[in-house]
N, C-alpha and C positions, 0 to 999 in steps of 0.2 A: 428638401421637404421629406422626400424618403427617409435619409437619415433618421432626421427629427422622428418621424413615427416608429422609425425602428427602436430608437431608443429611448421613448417614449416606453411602449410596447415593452420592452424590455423590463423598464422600472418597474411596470405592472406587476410583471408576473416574478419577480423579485419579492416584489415586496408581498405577493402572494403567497408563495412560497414559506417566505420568512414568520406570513402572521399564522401560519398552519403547516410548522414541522412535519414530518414524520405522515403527513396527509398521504403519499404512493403508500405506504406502507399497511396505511388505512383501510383505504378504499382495494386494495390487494386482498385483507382480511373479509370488505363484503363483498367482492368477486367472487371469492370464493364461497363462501355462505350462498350464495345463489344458484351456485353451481351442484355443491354437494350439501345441503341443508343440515345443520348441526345439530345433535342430538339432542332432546328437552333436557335440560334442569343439570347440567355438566356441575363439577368442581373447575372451577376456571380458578385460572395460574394467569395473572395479569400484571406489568409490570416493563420493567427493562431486560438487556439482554442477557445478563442471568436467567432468564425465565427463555426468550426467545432462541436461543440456542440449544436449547435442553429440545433435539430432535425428535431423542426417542423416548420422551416423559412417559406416553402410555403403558410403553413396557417395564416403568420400575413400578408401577401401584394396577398390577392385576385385578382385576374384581372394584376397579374405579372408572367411572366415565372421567374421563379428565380432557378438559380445553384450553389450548395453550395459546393466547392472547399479547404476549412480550411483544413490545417494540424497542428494537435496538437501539441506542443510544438515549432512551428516553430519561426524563426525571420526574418530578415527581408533576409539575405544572402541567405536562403535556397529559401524563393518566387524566389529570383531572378533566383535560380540555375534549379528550378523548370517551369520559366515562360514558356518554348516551349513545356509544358507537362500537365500543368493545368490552363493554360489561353489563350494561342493563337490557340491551337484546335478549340476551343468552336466556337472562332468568334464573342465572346460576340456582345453585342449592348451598353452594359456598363459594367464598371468594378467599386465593388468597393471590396479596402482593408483595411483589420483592422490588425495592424504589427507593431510593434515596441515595444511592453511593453517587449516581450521575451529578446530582447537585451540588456536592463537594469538590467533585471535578469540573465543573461550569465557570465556576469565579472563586477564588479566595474569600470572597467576602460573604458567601453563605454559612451561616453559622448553623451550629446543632437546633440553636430555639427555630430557625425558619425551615430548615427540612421537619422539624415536629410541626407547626405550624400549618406547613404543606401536608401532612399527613394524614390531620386531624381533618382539615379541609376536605380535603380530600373521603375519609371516611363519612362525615357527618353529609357529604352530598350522597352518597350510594346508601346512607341508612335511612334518609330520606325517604328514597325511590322504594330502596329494598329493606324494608324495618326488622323483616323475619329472618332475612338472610344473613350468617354465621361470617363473619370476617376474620381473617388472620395474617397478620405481617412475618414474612420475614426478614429476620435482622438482616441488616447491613453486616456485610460479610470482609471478614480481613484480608481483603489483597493484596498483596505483595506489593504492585506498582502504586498502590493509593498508601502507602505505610503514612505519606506525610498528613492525614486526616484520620489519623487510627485516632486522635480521643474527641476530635468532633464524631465520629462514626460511635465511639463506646457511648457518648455524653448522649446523642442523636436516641440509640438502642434503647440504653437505661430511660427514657423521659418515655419511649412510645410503648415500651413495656407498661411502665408506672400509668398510661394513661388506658389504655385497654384494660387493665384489670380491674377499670370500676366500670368499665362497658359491658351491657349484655351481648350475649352470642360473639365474645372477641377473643381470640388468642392471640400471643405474640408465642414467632418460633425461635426459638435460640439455634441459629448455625456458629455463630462467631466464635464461642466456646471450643468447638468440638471442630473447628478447623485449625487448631491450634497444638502445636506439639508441646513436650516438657519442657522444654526451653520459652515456652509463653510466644513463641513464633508463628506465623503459619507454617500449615506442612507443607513442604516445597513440592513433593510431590503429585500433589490433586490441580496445579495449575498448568493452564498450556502453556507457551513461549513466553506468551504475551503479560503473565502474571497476573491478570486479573481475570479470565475465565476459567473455568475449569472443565479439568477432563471429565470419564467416566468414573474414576475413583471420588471426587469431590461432591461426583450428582447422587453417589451412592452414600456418603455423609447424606446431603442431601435429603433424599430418599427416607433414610432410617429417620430422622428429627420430624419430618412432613407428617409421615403416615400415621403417626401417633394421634394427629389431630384432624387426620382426613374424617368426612361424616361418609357413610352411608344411606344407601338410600331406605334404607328398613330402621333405621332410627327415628 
């Protein structure tokens, strides 16, 4: 009988686990927030771990409150599942997201129309909440290790480009261009080992593409 409720018990929290990813990571982010309370009306960076690895974000946009929100490994369903927990608290003043490469790496059979899809989803729930609030994507970026989903990833770009520019308060940011050398390649240089994060030179691409579209708070 033991057994049985051991593994019983087990299945539980399996399958707990499973309907709510990324949940430790979550509730880590309002640990925190209760501990050391988060500044009013931030630029919040929210997203997967392109955004959650960028440690020392604050120090490339001086003269920015900026909140860094990433969960690692996420895509784009989890943001959304997530939105009432690490984006609409904050109250942001902007938003911007970087999401969608995880989804290509999930299953083969995500295609570009369903990460747009997921995007648009995604947007239209936080314009909802937040109607005043400025959103901005950025693109899906060429990594080396994901080369085999480079024209779902460009098809993916081009659509969520094309659909933000009949939205109010929306930018899309192009990194994917300007991470690429003359040879139409990425530059090998901006990634770690692993070819798909990048270093300090990539956040610094990065950086320059961002700031152009950062708001302040005197506008």
């Amino acid at each position: 009988m033991k057994k049985i409720c051991f593994v019983l018990a087990l299945i539980v929290f399996t399958s707990s686990a499973d309907a709510q990813p990324f949940i430790d990571e979550i509730k880590a982010y309002q640990h925190e927030d209760s501990i050391n309370p988060p500044r009013r009306n931030p630029i919040l960076f929210v997203g997967s771990s392109s955004f959650r690895l960028w440690k020392d974000y604050q120090s490339y946009f001086p003269g920015y409150t900026i909140m860094n929100r990433g969960v690692g490994g996420s895509s784009l369903p989890d943001i959304i599942r997530y939105t009432d927990q690490i984006i609409i608290p904050y109250q942001p003043r902007q938003i911007l997201i970087y999401c969608g490469e995880n989804d290509f790496a999930s299953s083969d059979t995500v295609t570009a129309a369903m990460v747009v899809g997921r995007f648009r989803e995604l947007f239209t729930k936080i314009r909802k909440q937040l109607p005043k609030v400025p959103i901005a994507y950025v693109s899906i970026k060429p990594s080396p290790s994901r080369a085999m989903h480079r024209e779902k990833s460009i098809e993916a770009n081009e659509a969520i480009r094309q659909y933000l520019s009949v939205q109010s308060k929306a930018s899309f940011i192009n990194v994917w261009d300007v991470m690429l050398g003359e040879d139409g390649k990425p530059l090998p240089d901006i990634f770690l080992k692993d070819s798909l994060h990048m270093n300090a030179q990539g956040y610094t691409i990065w950086q320059k593409q961002i700031t152009k579209y950062l708001i302040r708070k005197d506008r």
